[in-house]
ZAMARGU-4260 file (C-alpha; in steps of 0.2 Angstrom, whole numbers, plus 5000, padded with zeros to 4 digits):
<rodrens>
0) 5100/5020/5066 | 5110/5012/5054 | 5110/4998/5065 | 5092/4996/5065 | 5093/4998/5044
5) 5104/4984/5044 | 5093/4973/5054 | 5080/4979/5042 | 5089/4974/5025 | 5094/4957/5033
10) 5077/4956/5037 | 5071/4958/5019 | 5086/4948/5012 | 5076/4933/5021 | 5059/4937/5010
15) 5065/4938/4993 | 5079/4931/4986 | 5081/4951/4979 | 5071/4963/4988 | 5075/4982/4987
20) 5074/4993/5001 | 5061/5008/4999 | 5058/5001/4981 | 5056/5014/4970 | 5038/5015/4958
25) 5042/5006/4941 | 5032/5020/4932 | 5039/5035/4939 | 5058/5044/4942 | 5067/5043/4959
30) 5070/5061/4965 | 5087/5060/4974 | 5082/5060/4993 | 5095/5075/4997 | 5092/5095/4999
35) 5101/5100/4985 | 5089/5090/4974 | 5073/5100/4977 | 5057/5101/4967 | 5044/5111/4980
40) 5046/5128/4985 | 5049/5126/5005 | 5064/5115/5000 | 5071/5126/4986 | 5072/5142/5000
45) 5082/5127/5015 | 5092/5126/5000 | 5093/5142/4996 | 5100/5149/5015 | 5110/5131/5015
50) 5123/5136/5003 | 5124/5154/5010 | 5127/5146/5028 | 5141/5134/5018 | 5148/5150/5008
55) 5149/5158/5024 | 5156/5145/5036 | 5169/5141/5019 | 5174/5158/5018 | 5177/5160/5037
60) 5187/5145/5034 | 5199/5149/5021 | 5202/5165/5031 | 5207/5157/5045 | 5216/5142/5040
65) 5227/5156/5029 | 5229/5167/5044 | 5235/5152/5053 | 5247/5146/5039 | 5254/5160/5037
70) 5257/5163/5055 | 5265/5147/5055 | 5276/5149/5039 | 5280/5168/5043 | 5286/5166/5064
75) 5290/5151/5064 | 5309/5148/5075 | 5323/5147/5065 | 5339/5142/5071 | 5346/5162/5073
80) 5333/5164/5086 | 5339/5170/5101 | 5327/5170/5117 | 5308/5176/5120 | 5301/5183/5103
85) 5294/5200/5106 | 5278/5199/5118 | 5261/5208/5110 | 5247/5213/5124 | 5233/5217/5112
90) 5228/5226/5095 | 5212/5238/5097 | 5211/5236/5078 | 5210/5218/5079 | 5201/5216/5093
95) 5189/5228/5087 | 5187/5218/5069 | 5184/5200/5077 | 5169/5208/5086 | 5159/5218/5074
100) 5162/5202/5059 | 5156/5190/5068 | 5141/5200/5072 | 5137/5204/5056 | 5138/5188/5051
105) 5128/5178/5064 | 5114/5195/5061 | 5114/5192/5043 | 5109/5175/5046 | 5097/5179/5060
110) 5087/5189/5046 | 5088/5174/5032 | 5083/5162/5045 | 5068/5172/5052 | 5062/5177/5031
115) 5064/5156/5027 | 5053/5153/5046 | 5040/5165/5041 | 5039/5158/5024 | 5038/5140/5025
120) 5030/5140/5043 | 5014/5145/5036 | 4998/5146/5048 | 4985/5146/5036 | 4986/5133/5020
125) 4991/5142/5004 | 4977/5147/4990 | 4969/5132/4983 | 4978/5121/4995 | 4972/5103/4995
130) 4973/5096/5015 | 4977/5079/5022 | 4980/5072/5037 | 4996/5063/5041 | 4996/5052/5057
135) 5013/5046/5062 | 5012/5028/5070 | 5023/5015/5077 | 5032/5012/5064 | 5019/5017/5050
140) 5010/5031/5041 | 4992/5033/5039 | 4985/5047/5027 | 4968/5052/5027 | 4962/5064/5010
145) 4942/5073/5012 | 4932/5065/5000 | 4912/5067/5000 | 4913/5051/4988 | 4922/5039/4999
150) 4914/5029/5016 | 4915/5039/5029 | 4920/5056/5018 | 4938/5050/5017 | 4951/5042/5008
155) 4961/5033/5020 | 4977/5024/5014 | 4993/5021/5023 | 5014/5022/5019 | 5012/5030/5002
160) 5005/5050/5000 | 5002/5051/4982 | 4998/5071/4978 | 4996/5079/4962 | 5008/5089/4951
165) 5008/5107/4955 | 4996/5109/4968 | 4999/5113/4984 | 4996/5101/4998 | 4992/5106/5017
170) 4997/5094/5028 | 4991/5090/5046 | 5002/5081/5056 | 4997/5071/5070 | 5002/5057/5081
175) 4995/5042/5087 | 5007/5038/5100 | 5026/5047/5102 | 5035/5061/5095 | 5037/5057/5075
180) 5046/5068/5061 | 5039/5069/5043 | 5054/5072/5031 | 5055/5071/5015 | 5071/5084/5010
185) 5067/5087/4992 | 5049/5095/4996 | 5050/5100/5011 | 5058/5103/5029 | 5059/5091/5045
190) 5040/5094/5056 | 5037/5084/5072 | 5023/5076/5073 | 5018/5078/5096 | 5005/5067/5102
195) 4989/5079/5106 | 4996/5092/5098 | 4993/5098/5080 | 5007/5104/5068 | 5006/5106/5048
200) 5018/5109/5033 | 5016/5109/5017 | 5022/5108/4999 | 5021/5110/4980 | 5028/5095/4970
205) 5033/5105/4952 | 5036/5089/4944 | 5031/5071/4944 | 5042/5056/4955 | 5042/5046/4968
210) 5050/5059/4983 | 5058/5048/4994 | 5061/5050/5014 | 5062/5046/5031 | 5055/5049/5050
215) 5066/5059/5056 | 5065/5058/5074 | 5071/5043/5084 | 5052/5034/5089 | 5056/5016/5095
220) 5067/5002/5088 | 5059/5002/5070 | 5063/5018/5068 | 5075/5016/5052 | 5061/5006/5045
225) 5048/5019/5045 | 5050/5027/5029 | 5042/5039/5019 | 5035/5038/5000 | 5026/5052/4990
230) 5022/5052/4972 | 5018/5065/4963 | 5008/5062/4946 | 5000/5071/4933 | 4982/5079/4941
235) 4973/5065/4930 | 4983/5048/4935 | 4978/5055/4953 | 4960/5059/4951 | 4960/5041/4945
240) 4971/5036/4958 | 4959/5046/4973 | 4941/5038/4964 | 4949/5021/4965 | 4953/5022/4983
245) 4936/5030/4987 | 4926/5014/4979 | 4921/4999/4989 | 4936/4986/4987 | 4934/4969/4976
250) 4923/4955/4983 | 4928/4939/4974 | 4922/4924/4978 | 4937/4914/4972 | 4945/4922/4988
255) 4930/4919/5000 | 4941/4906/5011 | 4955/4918/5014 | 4943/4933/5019 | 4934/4921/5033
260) 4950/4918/5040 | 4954/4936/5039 | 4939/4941/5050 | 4940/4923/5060 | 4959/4929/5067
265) 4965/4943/5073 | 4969/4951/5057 | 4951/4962/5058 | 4955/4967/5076 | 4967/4979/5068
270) 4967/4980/5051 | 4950/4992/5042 | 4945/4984/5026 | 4928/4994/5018 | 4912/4985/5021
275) 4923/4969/5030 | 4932/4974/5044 | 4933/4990/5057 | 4952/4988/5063 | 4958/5005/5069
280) 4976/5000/5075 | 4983/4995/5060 | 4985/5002/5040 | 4970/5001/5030 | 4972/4987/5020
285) 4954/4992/5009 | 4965/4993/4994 | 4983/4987/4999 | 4987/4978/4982 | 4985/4994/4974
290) 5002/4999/4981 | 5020/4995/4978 | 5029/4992/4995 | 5023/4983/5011 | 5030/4986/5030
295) 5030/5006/5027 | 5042/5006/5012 | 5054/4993/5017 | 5050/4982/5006 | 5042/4979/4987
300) 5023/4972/4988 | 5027/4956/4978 | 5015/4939/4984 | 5031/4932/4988 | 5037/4947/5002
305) 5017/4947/5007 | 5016/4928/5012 | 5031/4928/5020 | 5026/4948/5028 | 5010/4939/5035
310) 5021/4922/5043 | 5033/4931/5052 | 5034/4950/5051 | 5048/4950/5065 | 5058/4943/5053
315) 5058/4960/5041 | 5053/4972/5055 | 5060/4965/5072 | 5047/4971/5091 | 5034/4978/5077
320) 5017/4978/5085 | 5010/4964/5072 | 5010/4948/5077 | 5013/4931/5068 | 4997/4921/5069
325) 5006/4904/5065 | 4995/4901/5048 | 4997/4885/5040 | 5003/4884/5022 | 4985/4881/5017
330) 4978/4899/5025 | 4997/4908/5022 | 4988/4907/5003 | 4973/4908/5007 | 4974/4927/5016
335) 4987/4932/5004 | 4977/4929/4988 | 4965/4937/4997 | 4975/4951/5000 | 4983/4954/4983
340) 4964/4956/4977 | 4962/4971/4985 | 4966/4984/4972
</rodrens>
């Protein structure tokens, strides 16, 4: 994996002169991508039986590491000894004690493992839940939210889930192809995503960011480089956010040349765009230039990372599915001014 990062960064180095990885949102905190950083209640109770597991493994530890320095210190040879030290066969006591602790502990933390399960493994979505459906791709995201406003009675957008503060999200997870992993630590625990099978999890963001994470189960050789990005924002900024993504995109006719070539290439075949193109294998790009990183957060959406995105995207994401259609310089700023006016 860390292989396949570095192979990513070197990629990005060639598309900006200073790209950042998984750039954070320029108007909202970056929550520490770690388990002891949480901010969702699924996450706070893996935290919770994370440091009594800790506790416990540190106290078994220290008792044993001091048993064993002691024994070392305390019969150790000296230079007066004289033949085989004096030959134990056994202490009923003893015995007796490293059977029943152990025990205790590994059934103490069989009943906290089953309460966190049954907590956060939920099979019905909690009160007031608000659903979306999360299909894993190779190496992509694709979230669809109901919407009765939008085409189709979706919004679909892709590589950046933005939810709203305090309300609790059911998630669906599905996959369009092999065995993916949504994690993102500070809101919620590691869920497969299995192909033709459905799972679900779910969370509370308690606070607004921009909740950072990763797939977390080995999909292909861009694996590294399908990240995750959830922002949470006041419930205002994302009714905004949701009526904006259910309206038809911008037609300008400034752009018109780089649309036709959009639709006269292969870049419709896959990609949707409302009312312009059907693609299904690829992220909705209806509103692309609405978000703020390109290649599933490996990248910031600048016109600079697009263009050169569009030209060659083995450079940043090495055997991804999206092909380099050998644009001249001409249509290169043709497609990608057509691109950034999809907001």
């Amino acid at each position: 994996m860390l292989i396949i990062g570095a192979v990513a960064l070197l990629g990005a180095t060639a598309l900006a002169s200073e790209p950042v990885i998984c750039a954070p949102g320029a108007d909202l905190p970056v929550v520490n991508p770690a388990i002891f950083d949480t901010a969702s209640p699924p996450a706070r109770q893996i935290e919770s039986m994370a440091w009594l597991v800790m506790s416990i493994c540190a106290g078994i530890f220290v008792v044993v590491e001091g048993l064993l320095i002691y024994s070392i210190v305390k019969f150790r040879r000296r230079a007066s000894d004289r033949g085989e030290p004096v030959q134990l066969y056994g202490s009923n006591p003893i015995e007796l004690a490293w059977t029943v602790v152990p025990l205790l502990i590994v059934f103490t933390l069989a009943l906290v493992t089953i309460r966190v399960i049954r907590d956060i493994e939920r099979t019905e979505p909690p009160e007031g839940a608000m659903p979306v459906v999360a299909i894993g791709h190779q190496w992509w995201w694709e979230y669809r939210y109901p919407d009765p406003d939008a085409a189709g009675g979706e919004v679909v957008t892709a590589n950046e889930l933005v939810v709203p503060v305090g309300r609790p999200i059911w998630l669906r997870l599905e996959s369009a192809d092999v065995i993916h992993s949504w994690w993102v630590p500070a809101l919620a625990g590691k869920t497969d995503l299995v192909p033709n099978h459905t799972n679900h999890t779910w969370f509370v963001a308690e606070r607004p960011g921009l909740f950072l994470g990763q797939c977390a189960e080995y999909c292909g050789n861009q694996h590294a480089g399908m990240l995750l990005r959830v922002s949470a924002v006041p419930r205002e900024q994302f009714d905004a956010w949701r009526a904006a993504q259910a309206a038809p995109p911008v037609n300008e006719p400034a752009v018109a040349r780089g649309r036709d070539i959009f639709l006269d290439l292969a870049c419709s075949t896959c990609h949707a765009v409302q009312g312009v193109s059907d693609g299904a294998f690829a992220p909705d790009l209806t509103h692309l230039a609405s978000r703020q990183t390109i290649a599933s957060g490996t990248a910031p959406l600048t016109r600079e990372n697009l263009r050169a995105w569009i030209a060659d995207p083995q450079v940043l994401k090495p055997q991804c599915n999206m092909p380099s259609l050998k644009l001249s310089e001409a249509e290169l700023d043709a497609v990608t001014d057509y691109l950034l006016t999809l907001k």
